[in-house]
NUSETI-413779 format. One record per residue: x negated, y negated, z of N, C-alpha, C, O in turn; residue number from 1. Coordinates in steps of 0.2 Angstrom, whole numbers, m for minus. Each point is the difference from the previous one (the first is absolute). Layout:
+-------+-------+-------+-------+-------+-------+-------+-------+-------+-------+-------+-------+------+
!   nxx !   nyy !   nzz !  caxx !  cayy !  cazz !   cxx !   cyy !   czz !   oxx !   oyy !   ozz ! resi !
+-------+-------+-------+-------+-------+-------+-------+-------+-------+-------+-------+-------+------+
!     X !     Y !     Z !     X !     Y !     Z !     X !     Y !     Z !     X !     Y !     Z !  NUM !
...
+-------+-------+-------+-------+-------+-------+-------+-------+-------+-------+-------+-------+------+
# end
This chain:
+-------+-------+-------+-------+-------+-------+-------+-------+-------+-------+-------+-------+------+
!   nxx !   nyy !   nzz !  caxx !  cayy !  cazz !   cxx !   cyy !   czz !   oxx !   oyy !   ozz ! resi !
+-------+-------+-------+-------+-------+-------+-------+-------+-------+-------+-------+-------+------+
!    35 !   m97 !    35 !     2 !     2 !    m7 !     7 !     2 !     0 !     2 !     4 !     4 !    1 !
!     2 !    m8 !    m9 !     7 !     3 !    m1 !    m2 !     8 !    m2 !    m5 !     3 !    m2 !    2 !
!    13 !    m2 !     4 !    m1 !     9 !    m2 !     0 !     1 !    m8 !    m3 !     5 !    m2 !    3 !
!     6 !   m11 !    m1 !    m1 !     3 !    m7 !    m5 !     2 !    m2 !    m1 !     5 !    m2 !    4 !
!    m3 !   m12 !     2 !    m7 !     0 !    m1 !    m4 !     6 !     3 !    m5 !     2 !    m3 !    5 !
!     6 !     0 !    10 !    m3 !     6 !     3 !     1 !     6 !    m6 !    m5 !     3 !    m2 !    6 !
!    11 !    m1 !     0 !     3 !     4 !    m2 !    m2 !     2 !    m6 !    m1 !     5 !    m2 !    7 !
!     0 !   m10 !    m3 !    m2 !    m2 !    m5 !   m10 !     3 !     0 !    m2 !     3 !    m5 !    8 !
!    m1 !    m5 !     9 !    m5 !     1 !     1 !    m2 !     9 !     1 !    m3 !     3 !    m4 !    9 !
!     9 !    m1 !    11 !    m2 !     7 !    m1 !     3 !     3 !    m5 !    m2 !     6 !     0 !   10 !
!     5 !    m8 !    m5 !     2 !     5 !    m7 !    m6 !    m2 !    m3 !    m3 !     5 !    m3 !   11 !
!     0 !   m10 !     2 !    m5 !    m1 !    m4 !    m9 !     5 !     2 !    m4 !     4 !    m3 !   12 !
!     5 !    m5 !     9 !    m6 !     7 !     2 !     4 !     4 !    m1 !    m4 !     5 !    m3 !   13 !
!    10 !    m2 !     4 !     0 !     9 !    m2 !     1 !    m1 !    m7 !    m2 !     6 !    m3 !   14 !
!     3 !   m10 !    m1 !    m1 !     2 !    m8 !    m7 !     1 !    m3 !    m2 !     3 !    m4 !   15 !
!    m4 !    m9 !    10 !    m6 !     3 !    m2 !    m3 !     6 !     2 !    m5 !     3 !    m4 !   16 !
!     8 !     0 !    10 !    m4 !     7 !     3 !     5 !     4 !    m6 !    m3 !     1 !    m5 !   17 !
!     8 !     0 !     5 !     3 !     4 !    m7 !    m2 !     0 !    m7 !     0 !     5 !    m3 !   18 !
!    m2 !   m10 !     2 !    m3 !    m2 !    m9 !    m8 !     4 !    m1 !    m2 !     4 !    m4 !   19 !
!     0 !    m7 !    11 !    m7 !     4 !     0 !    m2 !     7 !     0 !    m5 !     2 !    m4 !   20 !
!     9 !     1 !     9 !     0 !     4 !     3 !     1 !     4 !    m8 !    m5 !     2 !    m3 !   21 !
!    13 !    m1 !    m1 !     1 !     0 !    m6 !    m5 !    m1 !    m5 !     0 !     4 !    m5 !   22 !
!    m5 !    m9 !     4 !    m4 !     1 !    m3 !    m6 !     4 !     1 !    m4 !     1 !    m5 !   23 !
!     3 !     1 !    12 !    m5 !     5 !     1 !     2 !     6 !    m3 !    m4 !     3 !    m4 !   24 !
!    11 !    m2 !     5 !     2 !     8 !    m1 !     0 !     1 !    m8 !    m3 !     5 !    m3 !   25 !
!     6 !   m13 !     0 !     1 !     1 !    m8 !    m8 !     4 !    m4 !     0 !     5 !    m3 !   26 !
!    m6 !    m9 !     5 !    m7 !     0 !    m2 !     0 !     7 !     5 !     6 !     0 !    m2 !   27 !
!    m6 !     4 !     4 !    m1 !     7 !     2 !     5 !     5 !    m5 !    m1 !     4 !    m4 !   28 !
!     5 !    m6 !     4 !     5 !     4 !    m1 !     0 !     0 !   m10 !     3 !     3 !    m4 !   29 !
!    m7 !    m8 !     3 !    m3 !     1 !    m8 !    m6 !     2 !     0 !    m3 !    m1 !    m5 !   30 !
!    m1 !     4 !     9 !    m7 !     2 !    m1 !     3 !     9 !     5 !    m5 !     3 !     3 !   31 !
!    10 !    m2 !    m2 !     2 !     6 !     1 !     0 !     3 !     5 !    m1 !     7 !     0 !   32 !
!     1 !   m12 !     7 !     0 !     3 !     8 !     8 !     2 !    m1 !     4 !    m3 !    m4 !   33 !
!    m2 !     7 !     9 !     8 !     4 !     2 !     1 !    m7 !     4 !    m3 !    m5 !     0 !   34 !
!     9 !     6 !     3 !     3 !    m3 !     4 !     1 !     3 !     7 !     4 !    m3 !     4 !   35 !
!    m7 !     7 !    m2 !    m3 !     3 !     7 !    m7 !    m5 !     1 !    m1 !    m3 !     5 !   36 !
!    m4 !     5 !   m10 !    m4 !    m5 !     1 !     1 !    m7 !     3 !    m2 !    m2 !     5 !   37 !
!     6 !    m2 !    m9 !     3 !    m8 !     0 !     2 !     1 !     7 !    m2 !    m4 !     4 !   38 !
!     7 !     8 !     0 !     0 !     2 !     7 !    m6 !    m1 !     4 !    m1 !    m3 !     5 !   39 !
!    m2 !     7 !    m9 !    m6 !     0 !     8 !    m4 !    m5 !    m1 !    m1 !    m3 !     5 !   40 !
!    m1 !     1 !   m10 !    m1 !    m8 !    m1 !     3 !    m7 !     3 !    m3 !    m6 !     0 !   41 !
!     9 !     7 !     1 !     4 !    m8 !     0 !    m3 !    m6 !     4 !    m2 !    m6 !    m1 !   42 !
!     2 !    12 !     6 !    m4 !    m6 !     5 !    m7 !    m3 !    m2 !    m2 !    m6 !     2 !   43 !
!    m1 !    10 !    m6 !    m8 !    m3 !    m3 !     4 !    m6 !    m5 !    m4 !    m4 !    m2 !   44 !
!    10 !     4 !     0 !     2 !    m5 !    m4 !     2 !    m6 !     4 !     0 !    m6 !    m1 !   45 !
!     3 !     9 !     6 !     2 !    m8 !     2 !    m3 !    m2 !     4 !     1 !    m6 !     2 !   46 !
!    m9 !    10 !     0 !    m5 !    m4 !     3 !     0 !    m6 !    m5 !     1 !    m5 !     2 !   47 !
!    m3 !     6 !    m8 !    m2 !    m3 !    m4 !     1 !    m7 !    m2 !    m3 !    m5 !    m2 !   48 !
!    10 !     5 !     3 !     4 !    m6 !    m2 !    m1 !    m6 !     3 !     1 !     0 !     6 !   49 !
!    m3 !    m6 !    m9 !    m1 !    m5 !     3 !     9 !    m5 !     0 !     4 !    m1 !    m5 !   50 !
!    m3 !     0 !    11 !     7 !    m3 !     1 !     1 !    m5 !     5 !     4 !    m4 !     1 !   51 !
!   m10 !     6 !     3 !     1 !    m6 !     5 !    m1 !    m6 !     1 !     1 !    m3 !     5 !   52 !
!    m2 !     0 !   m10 !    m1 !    m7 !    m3 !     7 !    m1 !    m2 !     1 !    m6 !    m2 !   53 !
!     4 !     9 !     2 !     8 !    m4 !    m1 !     2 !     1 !     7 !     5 !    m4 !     2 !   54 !
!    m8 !     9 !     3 !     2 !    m3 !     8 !    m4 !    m8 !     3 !    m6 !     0 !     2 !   55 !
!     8 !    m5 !    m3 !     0 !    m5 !     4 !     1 !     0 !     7 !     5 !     4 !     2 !   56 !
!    m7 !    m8 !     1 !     1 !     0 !     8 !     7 !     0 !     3 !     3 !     4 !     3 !   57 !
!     0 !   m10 !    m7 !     8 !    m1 !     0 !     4 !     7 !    m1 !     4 !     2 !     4 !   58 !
!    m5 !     2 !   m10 !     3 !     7 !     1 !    m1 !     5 !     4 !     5 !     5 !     1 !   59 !
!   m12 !    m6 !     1 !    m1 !     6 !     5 !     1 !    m2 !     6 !     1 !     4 !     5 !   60 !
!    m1 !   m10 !    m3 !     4 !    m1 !     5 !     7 !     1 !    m1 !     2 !     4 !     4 !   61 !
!     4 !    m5 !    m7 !     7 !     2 !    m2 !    m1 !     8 !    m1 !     5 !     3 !     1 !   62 !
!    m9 !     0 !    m2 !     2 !     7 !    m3 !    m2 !     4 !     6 !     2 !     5 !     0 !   63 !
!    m7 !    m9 !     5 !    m2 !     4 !     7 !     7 !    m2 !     3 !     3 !     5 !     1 !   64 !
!     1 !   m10 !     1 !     4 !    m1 !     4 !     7 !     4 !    m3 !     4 !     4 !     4 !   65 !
!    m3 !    m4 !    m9 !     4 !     6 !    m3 !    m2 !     7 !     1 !     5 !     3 !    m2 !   66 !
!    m8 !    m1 !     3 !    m1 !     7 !    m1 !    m4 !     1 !     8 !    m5 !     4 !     0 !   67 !
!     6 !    m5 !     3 !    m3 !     3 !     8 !     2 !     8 !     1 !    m3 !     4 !     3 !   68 !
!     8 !    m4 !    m5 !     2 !     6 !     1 !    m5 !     6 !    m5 !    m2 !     5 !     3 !   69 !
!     1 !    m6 !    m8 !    m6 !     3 !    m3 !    m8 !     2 !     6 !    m5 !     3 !    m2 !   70 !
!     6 !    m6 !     7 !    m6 !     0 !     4 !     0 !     7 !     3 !    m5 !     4 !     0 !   71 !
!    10 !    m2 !     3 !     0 !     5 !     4 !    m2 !     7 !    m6 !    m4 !     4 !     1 !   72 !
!     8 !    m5 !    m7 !    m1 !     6 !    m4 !    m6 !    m1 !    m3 !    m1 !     6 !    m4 !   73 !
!    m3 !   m10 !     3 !    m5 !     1 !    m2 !    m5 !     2 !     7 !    m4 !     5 !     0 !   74 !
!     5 !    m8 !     6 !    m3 !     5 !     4 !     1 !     7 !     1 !    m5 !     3 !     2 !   75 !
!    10 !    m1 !    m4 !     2 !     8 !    m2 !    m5 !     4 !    m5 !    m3 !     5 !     1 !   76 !
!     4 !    m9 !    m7 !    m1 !     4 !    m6 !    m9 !    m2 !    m2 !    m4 !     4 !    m1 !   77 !
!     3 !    m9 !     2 !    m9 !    m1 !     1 !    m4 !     0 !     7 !    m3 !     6 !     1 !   78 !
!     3 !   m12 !     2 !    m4 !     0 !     7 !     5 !    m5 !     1 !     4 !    m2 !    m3 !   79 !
!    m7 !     1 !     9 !     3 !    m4 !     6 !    m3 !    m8 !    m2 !    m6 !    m3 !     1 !   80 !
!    13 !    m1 !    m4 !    m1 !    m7 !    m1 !    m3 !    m5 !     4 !    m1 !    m6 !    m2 !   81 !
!     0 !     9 !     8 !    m3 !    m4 !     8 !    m6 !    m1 !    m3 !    m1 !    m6 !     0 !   82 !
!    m5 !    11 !    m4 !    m6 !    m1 !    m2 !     0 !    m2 !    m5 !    m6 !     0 !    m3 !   83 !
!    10 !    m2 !    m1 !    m1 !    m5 !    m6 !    m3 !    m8 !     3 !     4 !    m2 !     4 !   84 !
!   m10 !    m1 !    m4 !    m2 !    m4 !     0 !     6 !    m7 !    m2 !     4 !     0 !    m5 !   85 !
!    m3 !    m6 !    10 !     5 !    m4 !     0 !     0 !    m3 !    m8 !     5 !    m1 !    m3 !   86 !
!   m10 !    m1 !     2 !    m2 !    m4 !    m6 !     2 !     5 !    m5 !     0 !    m3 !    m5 !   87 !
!     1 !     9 !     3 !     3 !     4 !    m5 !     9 !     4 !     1 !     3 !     2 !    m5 !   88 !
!    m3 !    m3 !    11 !     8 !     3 !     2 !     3 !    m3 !    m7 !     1 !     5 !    m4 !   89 !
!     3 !   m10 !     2 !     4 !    m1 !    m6 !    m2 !     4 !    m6 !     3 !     4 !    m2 !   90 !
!   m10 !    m7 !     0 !     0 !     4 !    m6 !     0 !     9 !     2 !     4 !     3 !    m3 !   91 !
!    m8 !    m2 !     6 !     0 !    10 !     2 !     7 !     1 !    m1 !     1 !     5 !    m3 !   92 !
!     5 !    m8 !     7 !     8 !     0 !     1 !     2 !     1 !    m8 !     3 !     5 !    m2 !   93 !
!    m4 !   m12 !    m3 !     1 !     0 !    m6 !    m2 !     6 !    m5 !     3 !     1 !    m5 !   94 !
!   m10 !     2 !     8 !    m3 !     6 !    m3 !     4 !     3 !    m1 !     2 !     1 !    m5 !   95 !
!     0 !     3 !    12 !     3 !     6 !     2 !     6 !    m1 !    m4 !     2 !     3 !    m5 !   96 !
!     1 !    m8 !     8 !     8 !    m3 !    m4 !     0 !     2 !    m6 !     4 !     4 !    m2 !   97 !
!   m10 !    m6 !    m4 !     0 !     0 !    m8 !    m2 !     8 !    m3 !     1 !     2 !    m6 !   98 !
!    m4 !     2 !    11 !    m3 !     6 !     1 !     7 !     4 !    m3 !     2 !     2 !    m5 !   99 !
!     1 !    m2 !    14 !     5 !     3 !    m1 !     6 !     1 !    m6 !     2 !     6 !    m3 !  100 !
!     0 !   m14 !     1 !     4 !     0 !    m5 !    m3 !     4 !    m6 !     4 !     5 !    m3 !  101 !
!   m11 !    m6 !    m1 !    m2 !     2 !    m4 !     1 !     7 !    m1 !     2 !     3 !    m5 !  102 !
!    m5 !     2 !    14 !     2 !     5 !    m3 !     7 !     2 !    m1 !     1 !     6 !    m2 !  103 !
!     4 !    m8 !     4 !     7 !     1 !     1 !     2 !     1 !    m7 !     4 !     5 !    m2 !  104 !
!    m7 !   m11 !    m3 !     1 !     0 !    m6 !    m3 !     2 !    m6 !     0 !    m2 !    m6 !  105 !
!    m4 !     8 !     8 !    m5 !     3 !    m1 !     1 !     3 !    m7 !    m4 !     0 !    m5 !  106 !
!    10 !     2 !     5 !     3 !     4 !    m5 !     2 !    m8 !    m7 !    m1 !     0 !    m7 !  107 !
!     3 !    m3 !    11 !     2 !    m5 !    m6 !    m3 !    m2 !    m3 !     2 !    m1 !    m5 !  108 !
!    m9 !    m2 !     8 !    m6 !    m3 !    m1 !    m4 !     6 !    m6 !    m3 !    m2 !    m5 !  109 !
!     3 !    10 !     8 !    m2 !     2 !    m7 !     5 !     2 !    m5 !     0 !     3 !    m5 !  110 !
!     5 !    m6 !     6 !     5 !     0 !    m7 !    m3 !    m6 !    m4 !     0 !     2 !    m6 !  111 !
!    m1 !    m7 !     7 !    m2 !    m7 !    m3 !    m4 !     3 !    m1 !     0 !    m1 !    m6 !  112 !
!    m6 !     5 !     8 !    m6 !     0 !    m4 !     1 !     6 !    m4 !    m5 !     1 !    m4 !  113 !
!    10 !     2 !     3 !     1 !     6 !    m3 !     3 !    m2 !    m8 !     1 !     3 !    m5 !  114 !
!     1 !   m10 !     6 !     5 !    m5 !    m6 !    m4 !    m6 !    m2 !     1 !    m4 !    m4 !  115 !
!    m8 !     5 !     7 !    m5 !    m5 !    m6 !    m4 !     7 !    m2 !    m5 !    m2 !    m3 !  116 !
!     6 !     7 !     3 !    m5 !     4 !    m4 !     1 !    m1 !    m6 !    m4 !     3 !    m4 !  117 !
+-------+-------+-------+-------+-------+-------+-------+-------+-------+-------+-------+-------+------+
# end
């Protein structure tokens, strides 16, 4: 996979986990949950999201080979990637990978829902 095309792809999942995630908050956040709430929830939202149908084999292999380094910190910060089953290592990597960002942007992502109210 060219890198464009790689690149291309991963902006395209994080605008889905973002939109979503945004639309979960917007629908709470009109029916009158706080945003403490929207907190301790997040992760119930981004279980939620289906996205891995725009991971194709070709991506998650380019995005496993680029991102190795993400291996050790997710053994840090979850469990030990040793036990991830081989047949799931890319995507679990891309999970964690798309996890992380989301909450990073946590803030931003409830401003977009805060701007479709």
């Amino acid at each position: 996979m060219d890198l464009l095309a790689y690149f291309k792809r991963h902006e395209e999942i994080k605008y889905t986990i973002f939109s979503e995630i945004a639309g979960f908050f917007r629908i709470e956040l009109c029916v009158g949950k706080s945003e403490e709430y929207l907190m301790d929830d997040f992760n119930n939202y981004y279980n939620e999201i289906e996205y891995y149908h725009l991971a194709d084999d070709e991506f998650l292999d380019e995005f496993y080979k680029l991102n190795q380094g993400k291996i050790q910190e997710f053994s840090h910060n979850w469990y030990d990637f040793n036990q991830v089953p081989e047949d799931r290592k890319k995507m679990t990597l891309l999970d964690y990978y798309m996890n992380e960002m989301a909450w990073s942007n946590y803030n931003n992502i409830l401003q977009m829902a805060k701007e479709a109210v």
